[in-house]
N, C-alpha and C positions, 0 to 999 in steps of 0.2 A: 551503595548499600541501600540510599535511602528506594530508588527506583526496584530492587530484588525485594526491598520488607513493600510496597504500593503490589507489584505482579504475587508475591509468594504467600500474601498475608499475614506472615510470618513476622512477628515483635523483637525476635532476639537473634544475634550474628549465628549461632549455632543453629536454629531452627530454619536457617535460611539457608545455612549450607546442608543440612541436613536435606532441604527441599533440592536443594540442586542436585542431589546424590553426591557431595562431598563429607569427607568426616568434620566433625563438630569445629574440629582446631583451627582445621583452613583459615579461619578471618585472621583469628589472631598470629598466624602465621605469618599469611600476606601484610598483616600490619609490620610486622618486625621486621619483614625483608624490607617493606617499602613498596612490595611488588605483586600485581596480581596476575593469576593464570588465566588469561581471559581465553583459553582455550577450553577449560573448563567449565566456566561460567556460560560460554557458547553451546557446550555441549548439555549442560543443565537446561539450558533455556530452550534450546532447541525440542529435548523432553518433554518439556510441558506445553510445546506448540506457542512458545512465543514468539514473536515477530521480531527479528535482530535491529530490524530500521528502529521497530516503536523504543528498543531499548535503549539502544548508542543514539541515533539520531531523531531523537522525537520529534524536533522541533523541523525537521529539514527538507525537504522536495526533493527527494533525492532520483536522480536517473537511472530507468532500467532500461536494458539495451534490449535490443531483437533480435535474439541471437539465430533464433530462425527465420529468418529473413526472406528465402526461400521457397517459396512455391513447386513443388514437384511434381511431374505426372510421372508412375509407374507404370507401364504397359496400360493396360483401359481402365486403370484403378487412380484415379483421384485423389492423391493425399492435401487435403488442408494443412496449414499452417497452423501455429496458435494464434497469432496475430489474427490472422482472418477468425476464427474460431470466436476469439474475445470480441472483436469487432462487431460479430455478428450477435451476439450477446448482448452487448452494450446499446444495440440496435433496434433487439427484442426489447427491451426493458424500457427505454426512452421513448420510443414514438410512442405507444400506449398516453403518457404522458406528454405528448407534443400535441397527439390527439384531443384529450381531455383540457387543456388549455388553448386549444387550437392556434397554437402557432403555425406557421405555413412549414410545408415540408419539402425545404430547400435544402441543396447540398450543404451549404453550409450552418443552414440551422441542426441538422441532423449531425455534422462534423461536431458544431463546437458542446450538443449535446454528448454524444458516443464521448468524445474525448473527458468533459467532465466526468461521467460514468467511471471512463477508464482510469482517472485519477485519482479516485478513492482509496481507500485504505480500510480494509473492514468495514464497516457501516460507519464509516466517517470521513472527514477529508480536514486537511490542514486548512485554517481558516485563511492562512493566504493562496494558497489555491484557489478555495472557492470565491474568495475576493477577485481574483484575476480571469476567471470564470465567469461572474457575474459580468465583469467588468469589457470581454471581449462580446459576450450578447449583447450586453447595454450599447456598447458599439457597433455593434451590429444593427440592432434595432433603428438605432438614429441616422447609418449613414442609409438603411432602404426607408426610412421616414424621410431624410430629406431627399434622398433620388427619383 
C-alpha cells in the first residue's frame, strides 16, 4: 500500500483503490481475506503506465530476454530486429558523448557504453548497475593504460 499511496498520490486505502479503478472496499476486504488480487492491482497499474519491475521489484536488475532474436530478410525488404533497432539508438545517443569527452572509439568502448545506455530504466538506472558500469570502464581504462 505504502508503494500505490508514493505512485497514486493518494493518502487514504479507498482513494487508492478508487485510483486503480477498484471500488472503495477492495483494501479492507483483501485485509479480511488476508489476500490480495494482484491481478487487479496489475491491471490498475498498468492504466496508469506504470512500470511493473519499478513496482514489485524496485530494487532488482532484473533480465529481459530477446525474444526476437532473429534477423529476417523478406524478399528485397529488410526487416530489422528490435534488438538491432535499440542498439542502434543507444549508439546514436552515446558517441555524441564519447565524442565530447573524447574517449577513443573502440569496439569495446562503444560496447560497454550502448550497454550502459541499454540498462537504464527511464531516466535512471539502479545504482548498482551503474556501479558495475562504472566499474567495467575503470577496468577497461587500466588494462589499455597498462597495455
Amino acid at each position: 500500500m505504502a508503494r500505490l499511496a508514493l505512485v497514486s498520490q493518494q493518502k487514504s486505502a479507498s482513494a487508492i483503490m478508487r485510483w486503480l479503478g477498484l471500488p472503495p472496499s477492495t483494501h479492507s476486504n483483501w485485509k479480511r481475506r488476508n489476500s490480495v488480487n494482484y491481478d487487479r492491482v496489475v491491471e490498475g497499474l498498468l492504466r496508469h503506465n506504470v512500470s511493473l519491475d519499478w513496482f514489485f521489484a524496485p530494487s532488482t536488475d532484473l533480465f529481459y530476454p530477446n525474444v526476437s532474436s532473429v534477423v529476417s530478410e523478406t524478399g528485397t525488404e529488410y526487416q530489422s530486429n528490435e534488438a538491432v533497432t535499440l542498439t542502434l539508438k543507444a549508439l546514436e545517443h552515446v558517441e555524441p558523448i564519447m565524442q565530447h569527452y573524447k574517449v577513443e572509439m573502440t569496439e569495446q568502448n562503444r560496447q560497454i557504453m550502448a550497454e550502459t545506455f541499454l540498462k537504464r530504466r527511464g531516466d535512471g538506472m539502479l545504482l548498482d548497475t551503474a556501479l558495475r558500469q562504472v566499474a567495467i570502464a575503470l577496468a577497461t581504462a587500466q588494462g589499455n593504460a597498462e597495455g
